[in-house]
DOLUM-743924 format. One record per atom (N, C-alpha, C, CB): residue in one letter; x negated, y, z. Coordinates in steps of 0.1 Angstrom, whole numbers, plus 5000, padded with zeros to 4 digits. Glycine has a CB too. Example, Ala and Ser with C-alpha at 12.3 -4.5 7.8 and 13.67 -1.06 7.14 Angstrom:
<nodes>
A486849435078A487749555078A486849675078A488749555090S487249785071S486349895071S487150005079S485949945057
</nodes>
This chain:
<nodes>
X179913957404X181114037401X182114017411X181613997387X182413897415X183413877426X183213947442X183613717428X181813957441X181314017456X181614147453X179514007461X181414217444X181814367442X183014387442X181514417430X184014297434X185614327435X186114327447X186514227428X185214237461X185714177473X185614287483X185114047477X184414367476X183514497487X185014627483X181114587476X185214627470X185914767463X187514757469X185914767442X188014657468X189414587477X189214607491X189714397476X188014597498X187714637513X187614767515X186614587518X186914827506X186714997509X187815057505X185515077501X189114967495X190315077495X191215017506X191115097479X191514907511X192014917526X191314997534X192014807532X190215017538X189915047545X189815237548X189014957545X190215267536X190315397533X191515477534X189815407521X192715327530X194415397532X194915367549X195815277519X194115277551X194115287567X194015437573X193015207574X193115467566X192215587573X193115727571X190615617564X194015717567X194915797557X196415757561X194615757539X196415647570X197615607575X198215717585X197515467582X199815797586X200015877597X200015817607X201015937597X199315887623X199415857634X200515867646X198415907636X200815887653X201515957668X200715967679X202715877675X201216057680X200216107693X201516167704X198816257686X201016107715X202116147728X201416267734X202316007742X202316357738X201816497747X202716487762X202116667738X202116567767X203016587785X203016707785X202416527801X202516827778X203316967784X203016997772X202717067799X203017157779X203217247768X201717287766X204217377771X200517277773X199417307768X198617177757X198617347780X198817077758X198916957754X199416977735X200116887764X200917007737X201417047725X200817117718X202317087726X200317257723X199717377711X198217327709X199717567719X197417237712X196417187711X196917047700X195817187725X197617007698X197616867688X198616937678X198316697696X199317037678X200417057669X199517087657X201517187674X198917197658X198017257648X197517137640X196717337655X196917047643X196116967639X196816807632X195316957651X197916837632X198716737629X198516717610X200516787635X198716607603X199016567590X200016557587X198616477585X200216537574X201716477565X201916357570X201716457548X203116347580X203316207580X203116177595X202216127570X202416237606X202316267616X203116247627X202016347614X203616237641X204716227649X204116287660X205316087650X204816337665X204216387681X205016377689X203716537684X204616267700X206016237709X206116317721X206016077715X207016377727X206916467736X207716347748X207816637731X206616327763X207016327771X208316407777X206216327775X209116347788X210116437794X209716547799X210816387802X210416637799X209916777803X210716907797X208216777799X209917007802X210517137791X209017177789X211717297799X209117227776X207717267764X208017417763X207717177745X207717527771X207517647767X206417707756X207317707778X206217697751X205117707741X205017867734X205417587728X206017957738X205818077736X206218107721X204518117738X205318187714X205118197698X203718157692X205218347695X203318057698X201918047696X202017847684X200818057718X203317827683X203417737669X203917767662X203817617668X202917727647X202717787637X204017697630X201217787633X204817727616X205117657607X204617587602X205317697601X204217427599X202517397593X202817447578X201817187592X200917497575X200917537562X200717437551X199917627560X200717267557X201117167546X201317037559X199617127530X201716977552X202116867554X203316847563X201016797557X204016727569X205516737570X205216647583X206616667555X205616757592X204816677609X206316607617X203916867625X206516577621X207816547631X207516537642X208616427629X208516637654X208116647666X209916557675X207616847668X209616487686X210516417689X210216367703X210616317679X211216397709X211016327725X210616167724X212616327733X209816137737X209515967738X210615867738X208715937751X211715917748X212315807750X213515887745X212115747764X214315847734X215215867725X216715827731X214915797713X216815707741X218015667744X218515677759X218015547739X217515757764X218015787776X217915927781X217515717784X219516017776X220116127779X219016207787X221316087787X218816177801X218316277809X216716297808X218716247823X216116237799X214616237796X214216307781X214116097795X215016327775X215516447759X214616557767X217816527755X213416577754X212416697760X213116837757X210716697752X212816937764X213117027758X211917157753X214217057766X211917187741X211017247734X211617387732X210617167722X211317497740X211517617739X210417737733X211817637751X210617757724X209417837712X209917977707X209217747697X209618047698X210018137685X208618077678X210318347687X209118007669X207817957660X207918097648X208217757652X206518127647X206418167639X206018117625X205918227644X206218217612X206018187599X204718137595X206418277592X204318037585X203018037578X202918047559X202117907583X202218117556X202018167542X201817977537X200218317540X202417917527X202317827524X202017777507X203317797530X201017757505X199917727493X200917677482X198617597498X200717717470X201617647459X201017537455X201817737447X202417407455X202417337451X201817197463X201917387439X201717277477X201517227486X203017157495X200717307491X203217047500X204116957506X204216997524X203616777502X205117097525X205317137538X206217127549X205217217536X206417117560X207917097564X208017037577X208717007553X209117047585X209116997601X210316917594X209417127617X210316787612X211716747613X211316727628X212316607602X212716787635X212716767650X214016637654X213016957657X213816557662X214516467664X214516407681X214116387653X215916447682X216516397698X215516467706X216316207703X215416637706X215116697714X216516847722X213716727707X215816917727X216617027730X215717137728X217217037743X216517207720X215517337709X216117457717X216017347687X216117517723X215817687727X214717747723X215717707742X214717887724X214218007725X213718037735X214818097724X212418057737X211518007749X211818157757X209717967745X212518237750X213118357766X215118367762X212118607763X215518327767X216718337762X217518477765X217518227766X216618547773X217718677779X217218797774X217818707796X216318717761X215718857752X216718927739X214118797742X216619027741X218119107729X217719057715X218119317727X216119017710X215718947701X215118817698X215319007698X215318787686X214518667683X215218527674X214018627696X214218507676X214918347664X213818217670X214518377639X214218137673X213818007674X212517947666X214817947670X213117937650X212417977642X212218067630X212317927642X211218147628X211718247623X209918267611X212318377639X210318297601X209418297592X209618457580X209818137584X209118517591X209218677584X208218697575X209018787594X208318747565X207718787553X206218687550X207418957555X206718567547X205618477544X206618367531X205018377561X205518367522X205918307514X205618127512X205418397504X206818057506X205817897502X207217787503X204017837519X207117707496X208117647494X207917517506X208117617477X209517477511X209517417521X209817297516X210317467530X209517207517X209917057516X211016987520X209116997521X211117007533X211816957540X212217037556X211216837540X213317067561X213517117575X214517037581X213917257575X214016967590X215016877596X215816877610X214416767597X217016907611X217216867628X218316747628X217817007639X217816657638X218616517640X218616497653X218016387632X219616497662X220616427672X219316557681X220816187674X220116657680X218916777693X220216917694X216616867682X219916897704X220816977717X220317107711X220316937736X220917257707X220717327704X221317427711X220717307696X220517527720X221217657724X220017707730X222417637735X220517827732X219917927737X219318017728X219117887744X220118037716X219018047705X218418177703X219618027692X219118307712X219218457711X220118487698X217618527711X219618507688X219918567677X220118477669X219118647673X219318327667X219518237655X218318097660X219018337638X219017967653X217817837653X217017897641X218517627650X216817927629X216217947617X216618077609X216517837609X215518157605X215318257600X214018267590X215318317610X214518307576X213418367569X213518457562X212718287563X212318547558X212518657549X211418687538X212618767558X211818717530X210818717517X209818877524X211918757496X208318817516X207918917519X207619037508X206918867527X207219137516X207719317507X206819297494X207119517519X207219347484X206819337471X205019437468X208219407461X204119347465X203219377464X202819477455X202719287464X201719597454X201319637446X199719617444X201819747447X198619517437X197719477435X197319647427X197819327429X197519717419X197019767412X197519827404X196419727410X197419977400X198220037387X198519957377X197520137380X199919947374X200419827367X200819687365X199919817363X199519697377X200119557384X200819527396X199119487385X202219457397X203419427405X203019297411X204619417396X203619287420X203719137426X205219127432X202419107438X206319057423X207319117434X207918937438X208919267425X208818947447X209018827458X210718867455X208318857478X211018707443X212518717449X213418647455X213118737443X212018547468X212718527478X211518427484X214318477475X212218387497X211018297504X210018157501X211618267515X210918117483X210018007480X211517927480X208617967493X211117787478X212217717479X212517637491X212217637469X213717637494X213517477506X214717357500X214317527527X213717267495X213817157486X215317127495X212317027484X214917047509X216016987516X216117047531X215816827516X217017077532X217417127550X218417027554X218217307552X218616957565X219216857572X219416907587X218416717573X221116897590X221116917606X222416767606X221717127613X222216697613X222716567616X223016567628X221916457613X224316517636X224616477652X224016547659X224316357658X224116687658X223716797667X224316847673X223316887663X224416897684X225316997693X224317127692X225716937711X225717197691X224817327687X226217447698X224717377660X225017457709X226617567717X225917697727X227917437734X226317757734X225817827744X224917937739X225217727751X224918007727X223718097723X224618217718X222418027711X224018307715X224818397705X225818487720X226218267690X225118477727X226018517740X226218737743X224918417756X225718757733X225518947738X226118967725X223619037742X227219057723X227719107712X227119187706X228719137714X225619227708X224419277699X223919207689X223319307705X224519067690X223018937686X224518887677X222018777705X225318967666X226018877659X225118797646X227218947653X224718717646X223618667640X224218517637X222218667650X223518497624X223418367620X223118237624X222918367616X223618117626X222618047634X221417977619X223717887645X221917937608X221117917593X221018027588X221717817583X219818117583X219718227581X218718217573X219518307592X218518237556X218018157546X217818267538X219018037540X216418307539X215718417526X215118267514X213718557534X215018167520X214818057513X216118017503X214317947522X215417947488X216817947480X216117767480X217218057460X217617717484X217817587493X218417487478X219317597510X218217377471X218017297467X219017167470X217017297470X219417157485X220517047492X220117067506X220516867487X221217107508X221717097523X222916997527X222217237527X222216927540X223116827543X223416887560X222516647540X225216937559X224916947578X226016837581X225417127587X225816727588X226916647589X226916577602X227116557579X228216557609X228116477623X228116587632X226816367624X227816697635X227616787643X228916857651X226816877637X229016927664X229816987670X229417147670X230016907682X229817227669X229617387675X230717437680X229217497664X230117447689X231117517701X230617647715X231717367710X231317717714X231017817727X229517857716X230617717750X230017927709X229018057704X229218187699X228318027694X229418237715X230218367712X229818497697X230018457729X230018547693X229518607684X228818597671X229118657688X228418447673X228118407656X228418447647X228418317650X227518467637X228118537625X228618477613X227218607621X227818337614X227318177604X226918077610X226218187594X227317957603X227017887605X225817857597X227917827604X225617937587X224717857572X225318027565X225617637562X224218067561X224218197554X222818227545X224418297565X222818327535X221718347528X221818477526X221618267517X220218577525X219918687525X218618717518X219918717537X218618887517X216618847510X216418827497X215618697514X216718707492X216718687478X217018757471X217218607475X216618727456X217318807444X218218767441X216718817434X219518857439X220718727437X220918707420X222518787444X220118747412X219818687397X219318587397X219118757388X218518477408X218218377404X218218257402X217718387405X220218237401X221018157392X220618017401X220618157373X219717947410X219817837418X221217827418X219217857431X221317687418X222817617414X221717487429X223417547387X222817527438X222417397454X223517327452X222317467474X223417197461X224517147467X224617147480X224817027463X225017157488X225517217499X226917107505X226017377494X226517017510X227516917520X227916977532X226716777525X229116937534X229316987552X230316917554X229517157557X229816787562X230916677563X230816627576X230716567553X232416587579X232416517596X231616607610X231316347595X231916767607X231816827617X232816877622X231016887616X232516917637X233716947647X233317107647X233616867665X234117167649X233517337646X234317437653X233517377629X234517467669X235917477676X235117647683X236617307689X234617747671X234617847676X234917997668X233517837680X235118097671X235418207667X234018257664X236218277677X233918337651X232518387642X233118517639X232218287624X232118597636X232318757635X232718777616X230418857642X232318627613X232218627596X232518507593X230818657588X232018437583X232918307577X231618217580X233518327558X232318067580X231217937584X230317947576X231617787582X230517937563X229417877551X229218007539X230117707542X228718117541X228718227532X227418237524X228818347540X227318207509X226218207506X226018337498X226018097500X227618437498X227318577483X227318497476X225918697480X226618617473X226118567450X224218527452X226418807432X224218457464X222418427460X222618297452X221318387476X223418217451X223218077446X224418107435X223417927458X224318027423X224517987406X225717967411X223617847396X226518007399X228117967399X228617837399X228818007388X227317737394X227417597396X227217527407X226717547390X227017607418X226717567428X227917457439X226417697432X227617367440X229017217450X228417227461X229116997446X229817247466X230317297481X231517157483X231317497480X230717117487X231216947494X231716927508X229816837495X233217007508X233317017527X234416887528X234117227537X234016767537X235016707538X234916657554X235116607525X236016597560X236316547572X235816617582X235916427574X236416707583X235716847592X236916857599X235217007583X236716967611X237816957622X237117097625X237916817635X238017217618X237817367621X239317397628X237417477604X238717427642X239917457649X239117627655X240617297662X240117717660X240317887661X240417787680X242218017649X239917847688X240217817701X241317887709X239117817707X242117807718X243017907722X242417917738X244817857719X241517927742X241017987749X240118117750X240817917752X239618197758X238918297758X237818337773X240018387754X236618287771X236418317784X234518377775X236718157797X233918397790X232918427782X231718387768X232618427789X231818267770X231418177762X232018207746X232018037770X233218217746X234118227735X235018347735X234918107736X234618437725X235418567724X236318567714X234718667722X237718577719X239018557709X239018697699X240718537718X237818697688X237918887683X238718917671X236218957678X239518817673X241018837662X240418827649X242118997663X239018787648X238418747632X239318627626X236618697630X239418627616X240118467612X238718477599X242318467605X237718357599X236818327590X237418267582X235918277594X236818257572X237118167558X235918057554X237218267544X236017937553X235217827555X233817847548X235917707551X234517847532X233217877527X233418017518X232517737517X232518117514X232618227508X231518267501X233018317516X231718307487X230518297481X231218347466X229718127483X230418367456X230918457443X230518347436X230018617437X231318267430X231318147425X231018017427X231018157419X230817897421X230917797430X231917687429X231017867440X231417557428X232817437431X233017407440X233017317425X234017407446X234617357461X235217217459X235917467467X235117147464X235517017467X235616977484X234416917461X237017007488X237417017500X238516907504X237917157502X238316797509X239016667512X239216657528X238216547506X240116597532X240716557541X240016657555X240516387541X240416777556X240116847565X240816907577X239716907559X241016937590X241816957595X241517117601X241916857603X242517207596X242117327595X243217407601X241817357581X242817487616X244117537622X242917687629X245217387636X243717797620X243417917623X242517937612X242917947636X241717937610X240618007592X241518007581X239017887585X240918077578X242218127564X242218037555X242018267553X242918077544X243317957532X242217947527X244317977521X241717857520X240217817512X239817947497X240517597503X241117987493X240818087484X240418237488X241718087476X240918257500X240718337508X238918357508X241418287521X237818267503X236318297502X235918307495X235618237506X237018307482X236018387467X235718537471X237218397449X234518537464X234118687466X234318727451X232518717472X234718857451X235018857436X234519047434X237018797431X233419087424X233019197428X233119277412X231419187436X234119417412X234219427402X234719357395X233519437399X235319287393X236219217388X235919047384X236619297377X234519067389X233618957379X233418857393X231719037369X233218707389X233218647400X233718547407X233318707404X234618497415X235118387419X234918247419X235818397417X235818147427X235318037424X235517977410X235717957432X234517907406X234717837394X235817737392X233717777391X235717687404X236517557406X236917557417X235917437404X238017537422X238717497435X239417337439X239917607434X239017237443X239717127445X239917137463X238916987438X241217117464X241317097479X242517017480X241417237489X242116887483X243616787490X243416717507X243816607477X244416737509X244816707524X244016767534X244816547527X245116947532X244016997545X245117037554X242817147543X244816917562X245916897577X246116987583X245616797588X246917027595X247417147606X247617027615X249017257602X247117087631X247117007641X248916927641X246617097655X249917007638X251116927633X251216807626X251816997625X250216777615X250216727601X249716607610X249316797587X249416577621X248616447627X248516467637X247516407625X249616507644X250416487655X248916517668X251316307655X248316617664X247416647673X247516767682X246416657667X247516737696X247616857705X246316887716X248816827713X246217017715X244817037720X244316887736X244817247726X245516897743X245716767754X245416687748X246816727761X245116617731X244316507729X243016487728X244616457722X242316607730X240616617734X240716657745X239616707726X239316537748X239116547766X239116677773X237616487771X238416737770X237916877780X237516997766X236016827795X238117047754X237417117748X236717237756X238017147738X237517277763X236817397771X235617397776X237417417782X235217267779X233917257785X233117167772X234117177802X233417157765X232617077751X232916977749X231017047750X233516887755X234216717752X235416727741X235116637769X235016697730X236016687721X236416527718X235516767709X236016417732X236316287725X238216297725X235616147736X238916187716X239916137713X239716027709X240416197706X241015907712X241315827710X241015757700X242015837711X241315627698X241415567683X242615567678X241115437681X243715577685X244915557684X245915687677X245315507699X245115747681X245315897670X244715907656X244716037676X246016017649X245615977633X244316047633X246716027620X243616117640X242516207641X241316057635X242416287660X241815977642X240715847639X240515787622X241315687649X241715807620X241915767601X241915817590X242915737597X242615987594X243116057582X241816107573X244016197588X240616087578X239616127570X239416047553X238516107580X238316087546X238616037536X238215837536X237816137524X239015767530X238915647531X239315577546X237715627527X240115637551X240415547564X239915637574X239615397565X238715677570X237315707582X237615867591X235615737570X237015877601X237515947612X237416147603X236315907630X237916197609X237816357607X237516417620X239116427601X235716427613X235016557629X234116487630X236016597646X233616477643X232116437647X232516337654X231116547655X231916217643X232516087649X232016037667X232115967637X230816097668X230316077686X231816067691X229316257694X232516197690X234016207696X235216097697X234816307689X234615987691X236115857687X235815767694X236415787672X236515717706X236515647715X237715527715X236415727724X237115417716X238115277712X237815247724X237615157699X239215187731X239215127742X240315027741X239315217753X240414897748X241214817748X242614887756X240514687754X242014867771X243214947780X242915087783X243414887794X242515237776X242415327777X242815387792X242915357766X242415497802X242815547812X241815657809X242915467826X243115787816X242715927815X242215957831X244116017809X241216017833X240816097840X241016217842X240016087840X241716307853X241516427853X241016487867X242616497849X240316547870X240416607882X240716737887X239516597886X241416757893X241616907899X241216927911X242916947901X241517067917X240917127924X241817217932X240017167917X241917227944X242617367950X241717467960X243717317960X241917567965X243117657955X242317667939X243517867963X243117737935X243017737921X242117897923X244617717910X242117947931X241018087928X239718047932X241318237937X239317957936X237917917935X237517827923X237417847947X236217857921X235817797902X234317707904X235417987886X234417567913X233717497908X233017437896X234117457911X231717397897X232017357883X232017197884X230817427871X232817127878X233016967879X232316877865X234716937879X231916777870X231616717856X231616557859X230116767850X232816477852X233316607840X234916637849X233616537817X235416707840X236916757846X238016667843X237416887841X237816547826X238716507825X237816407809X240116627825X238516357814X237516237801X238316087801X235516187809X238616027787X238815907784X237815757790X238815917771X238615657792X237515587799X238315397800X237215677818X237515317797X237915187797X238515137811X236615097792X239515067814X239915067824X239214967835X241015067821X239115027843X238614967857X237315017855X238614797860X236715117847X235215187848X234915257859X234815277838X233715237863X233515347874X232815477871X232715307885X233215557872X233015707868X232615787882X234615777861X231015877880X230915967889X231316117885X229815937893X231616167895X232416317896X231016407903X234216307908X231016497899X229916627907X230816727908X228316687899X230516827918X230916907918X230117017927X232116877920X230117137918X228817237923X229817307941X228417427905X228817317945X228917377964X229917497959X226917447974X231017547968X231317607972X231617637983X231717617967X231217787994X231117778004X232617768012X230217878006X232417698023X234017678028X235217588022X234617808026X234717488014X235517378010X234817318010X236217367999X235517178006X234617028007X234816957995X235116928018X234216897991X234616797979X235416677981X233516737972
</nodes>
């Protein structure tokens, strides 16, 4: 009896081994479309440095929950970059599906195309598990990072219907310490960057910056669906920096999600830019944070200069409608905390760091900073950097132009060739 218990204890280690997720390292992009496919729940695929064109030729997996991630995570200039339009996959009921991408750079593997989406899941049905992005450089997107659409209502047979009211669920979606800038660049492409036929369960977007995305439409939006089918989400959006002009409002969900639906926006930093250059088009929209036909808002310590007042995003249709609930305390004006755009390094060019020494560092809820804390920089003896440049009609590009810095650091300066001057 004991030799048998000793054999059955060995064949079930030896079986959850077998069943244990792996990693597997790749170096290009032919590499990639050959191990992606083939990946399990649980799975990792480390991407050497490089750029991964991979076309449209990766799939959504139709199960299991793969994670794709650069090798070397802590050093800046080796962040892979993975340029795709992943396409949709039909996904099995009651099957566990889902990506998470982490410390890469996600483009659109043509960026000067009038269409497209990153990723994009057209008329395929199946519930998502999980969609992740954490600490990955986002641009180039054309039109959008994520896209899905329910697919067209079936007719099996006289009488018999098949109809779709909407892409399935997506249990959880996560975007964490992301920079998200540079896409959305042709005023054809006002597009979403979260673009959701899926009815979402909890969304967490927090820690992130968006900036320079000319024509956006959303941040986080929903479409497709049936809007009878009363999903009540929660929906976080905390400690982001958000310093651009949208053609529509940040967080618009309509009437796809339940009147019960919590809308959790706190320590955010929504500033209207007072610049205008290509990158950033001043189109005299003033957005409204979140907007949606019911719904509880819970809006704390936010710093909010240019988007309209928070009630300003009830949608109210027919008379029927609005928020359920409205809570909003301490939503600051760059006045209210003595903030002037000269206390972020370079917004123009994406540097939104600031001080500790500003209330920007405290006013959030419990002490804690308001915006994307990457931006909060503690120094003993603080010194400002700026550099200029003459004449002022030639347009180098410098990096950086002006940045906080511990004193006696050594800092290198670049600056792109221009013909007939010198650095």
């Amino acid at each position: 009896m004991k030799k048998i218990s000793y054999f059955l204890m060995l064949f079930a280690l030896m079986f959850s081994l077998g069943l244990q997720a792996k990693q597997t390292l790749v170096k290009n992009a032919t590499e990639l479309k050959s191990v992606f496919p083939a990946a399990q729940d649980g799975d990792t695929i480390l991407m050497a440095p490089g750029a991964y064109n991979v076309s449209n030729s990766l799939y959504f997996p139709a199960t299991g929950i793969v994670t794709l991630m650069s090798k070397y995570t802590n050093i800046p200039d080796s962040i892979a970059t993975l340029q795709m339009n992943m396409q949709g996959s039909t996904i099995a009921t009651g099957v566990k599906a889902g990506l998470i991408f982490e410390y890469l750079k996600l483009q659109h593997n043509n960026p000067t195309a009038t269409s497209g989406h990153i990723i994009y899941i057209n008329k395929k049905f199946g519930n998502i598990a999980k969609l992740v992005f954490r600490h990955c450089d986002i641009s180039n997107g054309v039109r959008g990072l994520f896209r899905s659409v329910k697919p067209d209502n079936i007719v099996n047979a006289p009488g018999d219907t098949t109809k779709f009211s909407s892409c399935g669920d997506l249990e959880y979606l996560e975007m964490t310490n992301c920079l998200v800038h540079n896409t959305f660049v042709t005023s054809g492409n006002a597009w979403p960057l979260l673009y959701l036929g899926h009815l979402p369960l909890e969304v967490n977007i927090s820690n992130n910056t968006f900036y320079d995305l000319a024509y956006m439409n959303n941040i986080f939006t929903m479409s497709y669906a049936d809007p009878n089918s009363g999903r009540n989400a929660k929906i976080n959006f905390k400690n982001n920096t958000v310093c651009t002009s949208v053609s529509n409002n940040y967080i618009a969900t309509s009437n796809f999600l339940g009147e019960e639906t919590e809308f959790n926006i706190e320590n955010n930093v929504f500033l209207m830019p007072n610049w205008t250059n290509t990158l950033n088009v001043a189109n005299g929209v003033l957005p409204a944070i979140v907007s949606c036909k019911g719904g509880l808002i819970t809006a704390k310590n936010n710093l909010v200069e240019g988007p309209k007042a928070w009630i300003k995003g009830q949608t109210v249709v027919d008379g029927m409608g609005g928020f359920v609930v409205i809570d909003t305390i301490n939503t600051y004006k760059m006045t209210d905390l003595e903030q002037a755009w000269t206390d972020f390094a370079d917004p123009v060019s994406g540097d939104y760091s600031f001080l500790s020494s500003k209330k920007l560092a405290t006013y959030g809820v419990g002490g804690t900073p308001i915006g994307d804390t990457r931006w909060l920089k503690s120094f003993t003896t603080p010194r400002t950097l700026t550099v200029t440049f003459t004449p002022e009609t030639i347009t180098p590009t410098i990096t950086p132009k002006r940045g906080f810095y511990e004193n006696g650091t050594a800092v290198k300066v670049s600056a792109s060739v221009v013909d007939g001057y010198t650095f």
